[in-house]
N, C-alpha and C positions, 0 to 999 in steps of 0.2 A: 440764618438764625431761626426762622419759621421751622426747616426743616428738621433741625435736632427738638424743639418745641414739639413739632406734632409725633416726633420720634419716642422720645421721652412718655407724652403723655398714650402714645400708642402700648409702650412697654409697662406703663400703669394699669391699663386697661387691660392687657392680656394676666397679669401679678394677682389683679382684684379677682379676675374670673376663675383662677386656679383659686384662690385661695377661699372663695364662695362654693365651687364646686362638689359635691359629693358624689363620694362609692363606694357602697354597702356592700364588700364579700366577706361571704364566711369562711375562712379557709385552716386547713389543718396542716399547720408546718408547725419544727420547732427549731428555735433560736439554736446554734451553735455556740457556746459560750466560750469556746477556747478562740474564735475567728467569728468576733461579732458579727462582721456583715456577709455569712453566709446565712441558708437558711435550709433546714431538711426537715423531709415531708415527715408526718410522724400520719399513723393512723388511726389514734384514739378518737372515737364520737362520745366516751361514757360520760356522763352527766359529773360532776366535780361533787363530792359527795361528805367533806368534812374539813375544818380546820384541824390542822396539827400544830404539835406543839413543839419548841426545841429547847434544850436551856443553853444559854448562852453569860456570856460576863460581859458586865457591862461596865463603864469607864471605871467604876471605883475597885474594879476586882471580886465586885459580889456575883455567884450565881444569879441568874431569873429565869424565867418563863418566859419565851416571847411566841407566840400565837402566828401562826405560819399563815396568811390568807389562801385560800380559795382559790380566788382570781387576782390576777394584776390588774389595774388596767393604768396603760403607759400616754399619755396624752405628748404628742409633738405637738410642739407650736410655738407662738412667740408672744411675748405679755405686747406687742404693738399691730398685732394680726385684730382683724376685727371678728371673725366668725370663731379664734383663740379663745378672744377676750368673752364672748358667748357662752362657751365652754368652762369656765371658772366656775359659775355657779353651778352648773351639772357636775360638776366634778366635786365639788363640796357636799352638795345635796347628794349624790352614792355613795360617796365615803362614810357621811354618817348613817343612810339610811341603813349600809350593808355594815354597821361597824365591825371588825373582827372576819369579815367575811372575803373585803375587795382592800387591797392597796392600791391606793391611789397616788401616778407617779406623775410630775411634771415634766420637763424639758422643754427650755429655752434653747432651739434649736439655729436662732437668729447667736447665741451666745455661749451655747455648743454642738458646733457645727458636726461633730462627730457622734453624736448621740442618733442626728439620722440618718449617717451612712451606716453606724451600726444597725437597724431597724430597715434600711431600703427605704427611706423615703418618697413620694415623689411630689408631693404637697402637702401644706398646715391647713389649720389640722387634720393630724393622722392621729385615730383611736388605735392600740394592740390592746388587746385582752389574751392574757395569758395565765397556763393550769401555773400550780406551784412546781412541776417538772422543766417550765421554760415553753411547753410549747403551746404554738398559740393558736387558739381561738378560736378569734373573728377581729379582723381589719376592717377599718373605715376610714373614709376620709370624712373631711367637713365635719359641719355642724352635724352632732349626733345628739337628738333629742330624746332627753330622759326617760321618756315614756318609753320608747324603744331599747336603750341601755336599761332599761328594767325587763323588758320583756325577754330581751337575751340572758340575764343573772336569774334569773327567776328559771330557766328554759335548765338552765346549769345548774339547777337546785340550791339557789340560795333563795332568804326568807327576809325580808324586811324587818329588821329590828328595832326601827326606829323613825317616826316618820318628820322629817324635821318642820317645823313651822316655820312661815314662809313673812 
């Protein structure tokens, strides 16, 4: 009985360290859309340089505007992760500061488990930032602290439009 006990709590212990863990790379690949979970190298460095605009119909059959972002940025994770649950507020707080500028995506990877074989997972949280062509970025795992998710969007030529109060 002890043994599945310390078993158990050993396999907790290794879940927690992974999921506290962080790794910061910048890397240049882009998503394959047609076969999710491939990924190719693209070799763009240019700084991301405007919103576009598209029209599209929306439920009632009317034309709109919908405003194309900049950046994605795609957050893995699961609302019972505790360095996830960290992440909530950094993800609110970019979205509005960068409004029109970053879409901000979730994924409950605990409740769609394919969401991070599309993406290559290897641990929650996983940050992708991606141009509006699919390809991406800069990867991170872990806790990604705002101060540096701005220093990256800012690097990319976006502009803070809105600073939200705290």
């Amino acid at each position: 009985m002890y043994r599945y006990i310390s078993a158990f709590l050993m396999l907790l212990l290794v879940f927690g360290l992974a999921c506290s863990q962080t790794d910061h790379t910048e890397s240049q690949q882009k998503v394959d859309t047609a076969q999710p979970s491939t990924v190719k190298e693209a070799v763009s460095e240019a700084p991301v340089t405007q919103s576009d605009t598209t029209a599209v119909v929306d439920s009632t059959g009317a034309a709109v505007t919908k405003t194309i972002a900049m950046i994605t940025f795609i957050e893995l994770g699961s609302v019972n992760c505790i360095p996830c649950k960290k992440m909530q507020p950094v993800m609110k707080s970019i979205e509005k500061k960068y409004a029109g500028q970053v879409e901000v995506i979730f994924y409950d990877v605990w409740k769609e488990p394919e969401r991070g074989k599309e993406f290559g997972i290897k641990m929650i949280p996983t940050q992708v930032f991606l141009d509006p062509e699919g390809t991406e970025l800069l990867r991170h795992q872990g806790f990604f602290p705002e101060e540096q998710i701005d220093e990256f969007l800012q690097s990319k030529g976006l502009k803070v439009v809105e600073v939200p109060s705290t």
